[in-house]
C-alpha positions as CSV (number, residue, x, y, z in Angstrom):
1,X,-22.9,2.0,10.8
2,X,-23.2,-0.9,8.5
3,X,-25.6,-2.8,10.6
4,X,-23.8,-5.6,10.8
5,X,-22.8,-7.5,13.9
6,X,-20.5,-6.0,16.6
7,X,-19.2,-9.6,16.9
8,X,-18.3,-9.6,13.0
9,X,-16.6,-6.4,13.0
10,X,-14.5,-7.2,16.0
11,X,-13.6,-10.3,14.6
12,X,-12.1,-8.8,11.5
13,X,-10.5,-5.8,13.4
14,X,-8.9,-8.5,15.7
15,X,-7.4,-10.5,12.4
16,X,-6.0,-7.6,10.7
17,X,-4.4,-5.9,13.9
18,X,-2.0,-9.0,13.3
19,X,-0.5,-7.6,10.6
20,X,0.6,-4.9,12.6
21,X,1.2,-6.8,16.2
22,X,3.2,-9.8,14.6
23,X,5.6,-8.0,12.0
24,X,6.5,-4.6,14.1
25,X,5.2,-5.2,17.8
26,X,7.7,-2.7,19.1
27,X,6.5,0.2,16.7
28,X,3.0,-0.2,16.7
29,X,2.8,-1.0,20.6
30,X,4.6,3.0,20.5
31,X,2.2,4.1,17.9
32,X,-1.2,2.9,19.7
33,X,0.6,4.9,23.1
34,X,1.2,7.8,21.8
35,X,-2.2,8.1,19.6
36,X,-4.6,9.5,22.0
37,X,-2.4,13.2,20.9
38,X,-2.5,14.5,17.7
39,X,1.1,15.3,17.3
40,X,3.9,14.2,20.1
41,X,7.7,14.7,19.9
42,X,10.0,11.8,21.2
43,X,13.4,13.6,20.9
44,X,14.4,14.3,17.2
45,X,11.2,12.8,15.7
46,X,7.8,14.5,16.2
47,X,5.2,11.6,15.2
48,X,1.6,12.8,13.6
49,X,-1.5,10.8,14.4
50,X,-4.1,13.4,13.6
51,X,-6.1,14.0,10.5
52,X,-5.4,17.7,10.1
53,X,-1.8,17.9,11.5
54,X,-1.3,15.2,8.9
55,X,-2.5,16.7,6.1
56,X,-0.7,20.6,7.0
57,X,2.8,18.4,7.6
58,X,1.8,17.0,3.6
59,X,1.1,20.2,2.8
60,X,2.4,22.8,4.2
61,X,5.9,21.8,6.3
62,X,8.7,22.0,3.6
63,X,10.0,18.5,3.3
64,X,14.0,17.1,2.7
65,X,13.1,14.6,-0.1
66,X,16.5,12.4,0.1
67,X,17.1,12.9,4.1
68,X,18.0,9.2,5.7
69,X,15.2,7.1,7.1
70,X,12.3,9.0,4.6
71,X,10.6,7.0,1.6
72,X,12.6,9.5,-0.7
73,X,16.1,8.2,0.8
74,X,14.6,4.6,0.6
75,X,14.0,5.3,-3.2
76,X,17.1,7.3,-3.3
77,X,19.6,4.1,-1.9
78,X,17.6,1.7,-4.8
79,X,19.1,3.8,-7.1
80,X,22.2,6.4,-8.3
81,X,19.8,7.8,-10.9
82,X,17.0,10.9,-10.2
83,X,14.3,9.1,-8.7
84,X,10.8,10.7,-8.4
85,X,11.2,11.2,-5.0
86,X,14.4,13.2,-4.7
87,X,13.5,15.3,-7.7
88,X,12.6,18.7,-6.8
89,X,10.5,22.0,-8.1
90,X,9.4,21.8,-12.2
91,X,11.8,18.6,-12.6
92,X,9.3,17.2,-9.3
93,X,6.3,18.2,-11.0
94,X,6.9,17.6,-14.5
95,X,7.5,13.4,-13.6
96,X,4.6,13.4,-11.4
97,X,2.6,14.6,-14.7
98,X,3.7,11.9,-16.7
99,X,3.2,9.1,-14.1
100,X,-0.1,10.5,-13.3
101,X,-0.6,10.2,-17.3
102,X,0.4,7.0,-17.1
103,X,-2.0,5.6,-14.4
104,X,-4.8,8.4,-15.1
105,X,-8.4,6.7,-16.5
106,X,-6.9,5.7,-19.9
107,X,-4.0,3.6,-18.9
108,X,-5.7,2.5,-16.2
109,X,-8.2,0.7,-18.6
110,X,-5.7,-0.1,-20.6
111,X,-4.3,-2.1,-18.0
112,X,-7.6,-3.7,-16.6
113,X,-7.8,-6.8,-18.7
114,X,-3.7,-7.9,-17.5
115,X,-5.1,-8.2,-14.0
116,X,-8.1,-9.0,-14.7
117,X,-6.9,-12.4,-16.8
118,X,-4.8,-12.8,-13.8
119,X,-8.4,-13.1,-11.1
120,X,-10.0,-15.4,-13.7
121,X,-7.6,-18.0,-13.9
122,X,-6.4,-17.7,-10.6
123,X,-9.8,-17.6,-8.4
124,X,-11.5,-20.8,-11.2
125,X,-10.3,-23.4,-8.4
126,X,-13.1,-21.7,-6.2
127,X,-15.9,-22.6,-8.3
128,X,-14.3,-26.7,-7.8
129,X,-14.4,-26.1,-3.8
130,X,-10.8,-25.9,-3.8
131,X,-9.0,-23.3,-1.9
132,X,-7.1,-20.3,-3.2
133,X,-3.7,-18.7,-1.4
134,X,-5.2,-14.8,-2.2
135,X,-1.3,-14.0,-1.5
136,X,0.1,-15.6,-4.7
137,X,-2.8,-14.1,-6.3
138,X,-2.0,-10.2,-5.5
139,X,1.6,-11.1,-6.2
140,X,1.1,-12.5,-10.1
141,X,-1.6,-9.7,-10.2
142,X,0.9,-6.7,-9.5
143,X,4.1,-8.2,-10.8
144,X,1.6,-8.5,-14.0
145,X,0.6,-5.1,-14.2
146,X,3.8,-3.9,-13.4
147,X,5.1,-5.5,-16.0
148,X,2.6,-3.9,-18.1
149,X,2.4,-0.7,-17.4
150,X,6.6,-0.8,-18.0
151,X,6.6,-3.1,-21.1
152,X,9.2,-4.8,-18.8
153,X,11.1,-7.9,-20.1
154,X,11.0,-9.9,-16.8
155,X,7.6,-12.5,-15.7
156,X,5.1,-11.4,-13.6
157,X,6.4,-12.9,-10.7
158,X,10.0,-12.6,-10.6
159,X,9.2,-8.9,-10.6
160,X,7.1,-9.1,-7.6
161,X,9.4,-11.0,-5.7
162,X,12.1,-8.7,-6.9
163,X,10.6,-5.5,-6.0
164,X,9.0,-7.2,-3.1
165,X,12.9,-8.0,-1.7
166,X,14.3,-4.6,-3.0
167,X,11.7,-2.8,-0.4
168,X,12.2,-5.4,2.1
169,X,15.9,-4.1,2.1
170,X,15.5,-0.7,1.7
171,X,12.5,-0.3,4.5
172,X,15.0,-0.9,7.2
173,X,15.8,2.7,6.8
174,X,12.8,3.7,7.3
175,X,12.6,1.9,11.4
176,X,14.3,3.1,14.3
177,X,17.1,1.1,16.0
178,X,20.2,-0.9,14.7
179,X,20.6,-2.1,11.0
180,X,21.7,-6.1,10.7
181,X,25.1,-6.1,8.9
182,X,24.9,-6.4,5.6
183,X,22.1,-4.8,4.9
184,X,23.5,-2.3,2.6
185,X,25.2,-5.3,-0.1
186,X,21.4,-6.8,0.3
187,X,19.3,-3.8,-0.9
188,X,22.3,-3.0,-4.0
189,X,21.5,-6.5,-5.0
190,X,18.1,-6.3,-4.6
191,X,17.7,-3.0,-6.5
192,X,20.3,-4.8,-9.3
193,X,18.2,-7.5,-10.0
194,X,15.0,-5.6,-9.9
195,X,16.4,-3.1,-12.2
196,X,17.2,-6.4,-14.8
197,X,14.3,-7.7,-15.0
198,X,12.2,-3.8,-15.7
199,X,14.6,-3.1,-18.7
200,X,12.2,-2.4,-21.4
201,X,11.2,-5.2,-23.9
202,X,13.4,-5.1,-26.9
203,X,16.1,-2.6,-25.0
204,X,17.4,-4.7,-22.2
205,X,20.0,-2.9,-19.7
206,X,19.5,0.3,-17.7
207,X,18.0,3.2,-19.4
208,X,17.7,6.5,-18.3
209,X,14.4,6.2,-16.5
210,X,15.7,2.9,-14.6
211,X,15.2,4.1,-11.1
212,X,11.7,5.7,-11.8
213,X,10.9,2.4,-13.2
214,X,12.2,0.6,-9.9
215,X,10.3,2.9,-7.6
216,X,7.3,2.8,-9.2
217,X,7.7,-1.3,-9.3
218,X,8.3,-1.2,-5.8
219,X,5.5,1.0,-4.2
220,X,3.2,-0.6,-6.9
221,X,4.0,-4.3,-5.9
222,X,4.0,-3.9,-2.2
223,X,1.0,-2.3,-2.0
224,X,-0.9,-4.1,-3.9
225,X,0.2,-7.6,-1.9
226,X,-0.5,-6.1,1.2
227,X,-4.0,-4.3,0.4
228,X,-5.8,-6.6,-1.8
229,X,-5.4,-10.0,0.7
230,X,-6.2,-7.4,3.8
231,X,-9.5,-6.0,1.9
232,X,-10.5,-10.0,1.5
233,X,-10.0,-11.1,5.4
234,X,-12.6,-7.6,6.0
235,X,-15.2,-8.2,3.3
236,X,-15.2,-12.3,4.8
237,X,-15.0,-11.7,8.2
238,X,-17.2,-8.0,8.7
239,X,-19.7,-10.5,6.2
240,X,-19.3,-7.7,3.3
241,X,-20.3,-9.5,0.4
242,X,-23.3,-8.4,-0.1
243,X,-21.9,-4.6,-0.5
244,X,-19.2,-6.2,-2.6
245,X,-21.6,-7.4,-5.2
246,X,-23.7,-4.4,-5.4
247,X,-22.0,-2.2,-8.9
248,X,-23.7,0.8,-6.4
249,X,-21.7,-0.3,-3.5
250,X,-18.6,-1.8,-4.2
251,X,-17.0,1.8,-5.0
252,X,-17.9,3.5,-1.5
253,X,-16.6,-0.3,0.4
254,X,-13.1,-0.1,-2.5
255,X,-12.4,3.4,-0.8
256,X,-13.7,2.3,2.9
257,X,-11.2,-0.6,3.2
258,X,-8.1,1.0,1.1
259,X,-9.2,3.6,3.9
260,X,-9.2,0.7,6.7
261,X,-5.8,-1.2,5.7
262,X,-3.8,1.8,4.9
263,X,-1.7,-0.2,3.1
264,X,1.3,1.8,3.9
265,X,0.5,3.3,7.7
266,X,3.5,4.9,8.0
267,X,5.2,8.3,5.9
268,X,8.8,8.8,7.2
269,X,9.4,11.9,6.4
270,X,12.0,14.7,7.5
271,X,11.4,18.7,8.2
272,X,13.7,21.0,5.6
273,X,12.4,24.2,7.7
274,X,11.3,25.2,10.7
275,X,7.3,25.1,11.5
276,X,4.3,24.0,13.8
277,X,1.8,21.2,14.0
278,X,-1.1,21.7,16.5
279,X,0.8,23.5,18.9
280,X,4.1,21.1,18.5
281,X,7.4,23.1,17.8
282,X,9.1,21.3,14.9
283,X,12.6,22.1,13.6
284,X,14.5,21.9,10.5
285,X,15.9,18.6,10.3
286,X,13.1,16.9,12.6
287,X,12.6,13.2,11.5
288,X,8.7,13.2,11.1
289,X,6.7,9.8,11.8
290,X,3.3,10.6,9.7
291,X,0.6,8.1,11.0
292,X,-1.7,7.8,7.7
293,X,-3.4,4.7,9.5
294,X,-4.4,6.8,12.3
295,X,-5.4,10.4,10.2
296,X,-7.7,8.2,8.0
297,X,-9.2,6.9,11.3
298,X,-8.4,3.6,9.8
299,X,-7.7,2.2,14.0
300,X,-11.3,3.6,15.2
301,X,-14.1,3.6,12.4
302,X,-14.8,0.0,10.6
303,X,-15.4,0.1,7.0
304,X,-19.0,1.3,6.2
305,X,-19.9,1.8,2.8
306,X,-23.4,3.1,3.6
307,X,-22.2,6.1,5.6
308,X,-17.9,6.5,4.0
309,X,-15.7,8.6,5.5
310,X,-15.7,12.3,4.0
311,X,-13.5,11.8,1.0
312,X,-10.9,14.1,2.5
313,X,-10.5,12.0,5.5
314,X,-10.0,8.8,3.0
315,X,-7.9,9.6,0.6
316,X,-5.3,11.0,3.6
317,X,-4.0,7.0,2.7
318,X,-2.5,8.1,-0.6
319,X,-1.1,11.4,1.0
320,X,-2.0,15.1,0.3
321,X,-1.2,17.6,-1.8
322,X,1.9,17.3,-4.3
323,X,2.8,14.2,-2.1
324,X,-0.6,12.3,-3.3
325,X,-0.1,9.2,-4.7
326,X,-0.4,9.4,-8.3
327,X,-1.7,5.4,-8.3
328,X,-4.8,6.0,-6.3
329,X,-6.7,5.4,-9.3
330,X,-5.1,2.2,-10.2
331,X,-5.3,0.9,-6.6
332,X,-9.0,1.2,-6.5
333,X,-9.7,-0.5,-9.9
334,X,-7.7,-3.1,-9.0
335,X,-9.1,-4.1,-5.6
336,X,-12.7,-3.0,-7.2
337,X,-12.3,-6.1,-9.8
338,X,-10.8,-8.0,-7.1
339,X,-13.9,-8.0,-4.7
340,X,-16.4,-8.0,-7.7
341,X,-14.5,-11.1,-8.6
342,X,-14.4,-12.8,-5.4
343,X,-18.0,-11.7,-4.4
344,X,-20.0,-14.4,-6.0
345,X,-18.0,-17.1,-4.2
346,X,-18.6,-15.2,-0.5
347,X,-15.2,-17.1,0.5
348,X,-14.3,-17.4,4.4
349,X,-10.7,-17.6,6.0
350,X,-9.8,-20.5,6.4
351,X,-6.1,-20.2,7.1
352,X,-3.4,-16.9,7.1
353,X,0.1,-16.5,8.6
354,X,1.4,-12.8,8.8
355,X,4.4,-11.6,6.5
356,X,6.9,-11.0,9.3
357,X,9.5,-9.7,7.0
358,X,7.4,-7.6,4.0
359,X,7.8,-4.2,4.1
360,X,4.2,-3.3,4.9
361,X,2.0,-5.2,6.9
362,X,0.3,-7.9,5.6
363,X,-0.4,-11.4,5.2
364,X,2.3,-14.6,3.6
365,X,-0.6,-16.2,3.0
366,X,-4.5,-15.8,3.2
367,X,-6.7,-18.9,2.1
368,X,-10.3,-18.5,1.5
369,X,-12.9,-21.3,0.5
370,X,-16.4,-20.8,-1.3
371,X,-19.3,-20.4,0.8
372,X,-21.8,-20.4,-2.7
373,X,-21.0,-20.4,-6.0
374,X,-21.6,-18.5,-9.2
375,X,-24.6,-20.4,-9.9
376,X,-26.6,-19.9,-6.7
377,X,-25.8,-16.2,-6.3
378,X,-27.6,-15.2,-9.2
């Protein structure tokens, strides 16, 4: 352990179960039930809470990439276009290659200085005493890189809030029980407007790469709003500052709390084939529930970036095998600079109010305050 307080720790564990409590009560009051087993079938879906059953359903279960209620369908309703989700074999393979270009070290420093301009500007009013909303931060931040990384016509933020509404829409497919009328129309224009405003500069209108483009706007923008404002509530509440401004820490404490928030908990996912998972029949066509929150250990073992997680057991939050997500990378630079950022100030909570209607758990707003400044830290 990290030594610090019991009472800290269960402070910051008892904030950030909100985000899970308050937006889907139902499904995470199911989820924490059926955890104590590593895998358990309620009817038709077979839901996967344990690290290694986890990892084989990643890796070794053939998967139905545009089946109804799975991330790949999600993606696959945003668009009529090949999405990289739905592709599959060499065509699969050969977009993952090119995104993973596109967010490997290179682009990701070529991207550093967009979000990084956006944390200077946007975290100054600290340094007055005034307070800072770390919400409409992480939204400019990833509507910014997005924008970037797509040499996108549309601002920073109307591209958050459109992919931010475009997953809103879609993720109801993703939950059990009834869809609200409607929801179809909502999600097409959603997806329509997103689309707009990630035409590329200088070639406005759909191109041939326009759903890629919205997918990749969507996972990057939600994630990012729901992982960077989480990571900020530990670090002030657990009292991780210190390990935030240590260059030698901050990298083990970036993978400890991606590995903590799990910004997306939950993988639908559906079975193409017949197979097993730790002793659990599963059969073609099986809707499966994977549980990254719970593989990573993300509900039992607080951040510690003096004794990690094995690096196997973390990165279970950004999937497995050929279903690892290829912005890994670009998530832990960016929460990296965040905390680096934010360390020198050692801000506390002083208000948040869950996002009840986001597509991942998190916050609608999270306002810190300075505790030091700049100037005294050093």
């Amino acid at each position: 352990m990290t030594g610090r307080p019991s009472s800290a720790m269960a402070r910051a564990r008892r904030r950030d179960r909100r985000v899970y409590t308050r937006s889907h009560p139902v499904l995470f009051a199911l989820l924490a039930v059926t955890r104590r087993r590593a895998v358990t079938r309620l009817g038709g879906a077979v839901l996967v809470h344990g690290t290694e059953p986890y990892r084989q359903a990643l890796t070794r279960v053939p998967l139905d990439r545009t089946a109804a209620g799975t991330t790949g369908g999600a993606a696959r309703r945003l668009s009529t276009g090949e999405t990289l989700f739905d592709q599959e074999g060499s065509g699969h393979r050969a977009t993952r290659r090119a995104v993973a270009d596109d967010l490997g070290a290179t682009g990701v420093e070529r991207l550093r200085p967009v979000w990084r301009g956006v944390l200077t500007r946007r975290l100054a009013p600290l340094a007055e005493g005034r307070d800072v909303d770390l919400v409409p931060l992480a939204r400019e931040l990833a509507g910014a890189t997005v924008r970037a990384l797509l040499d996108a016509v549309g601002g920073p933020e109307a591209v958050a809030e459109a992919a931010a509404g475009a997953a809103a829409a879609a993720v109801r497919d993703h939950l059990p029980g009834p869809r609200p009328s409607g929801t179809a129309r909502a999600a097409a224009a959603a997806t329509a407007r997103l689309e707009a405003l990630l035409a590329p500069a200088g070639a406005p209108g759909a191109t041939a790469d326009t759903a890629l483009r919205a997918v990749l706007a969507v996972a990057a923008v939600n994630t990012t709003v729901a992982a960077l404002p989480r990571a900020a509530a530990w670090c002030a509440d657990a009292r991780l500052w210190d390990q935030a401004a240590d260059d030698r820490l901050r990298p083990a404490l970036v993978g400890e709390l991606l590995r903590v928030t799990a910004p997306s908990p939950l993988l639908p996912r559906s079975a193409a084939a017949d197979a097993e998972l730790s002793g659990c029949p599963v059969r073609a066509g099986d809707r499966l529930i994977l549980v990254a929150r719970h593989a990573a250990r993300a509900h039992a073992d607080p951040p510690d970036a003096h004794h990690p997680a094995p690096p196997a057991v973390a990165q279970l939050v950004f999937g497995a095998g050929g279903h690892a997500c290829p912005g890994a990378r670009l998530a832990r630079a960016q929460l990296d600079d965040t905390l680096s950022a934010l360390a020198p100030y050692r801000p506390a909570v002083v208000r948040a109010r869950v996002d009840r209607g986001a597509a991942l758990p998190g916050w609608r707003s999270l306002t810190v305050r300075a505790t030091t400044g700049p100037r005294e830290d050093r």
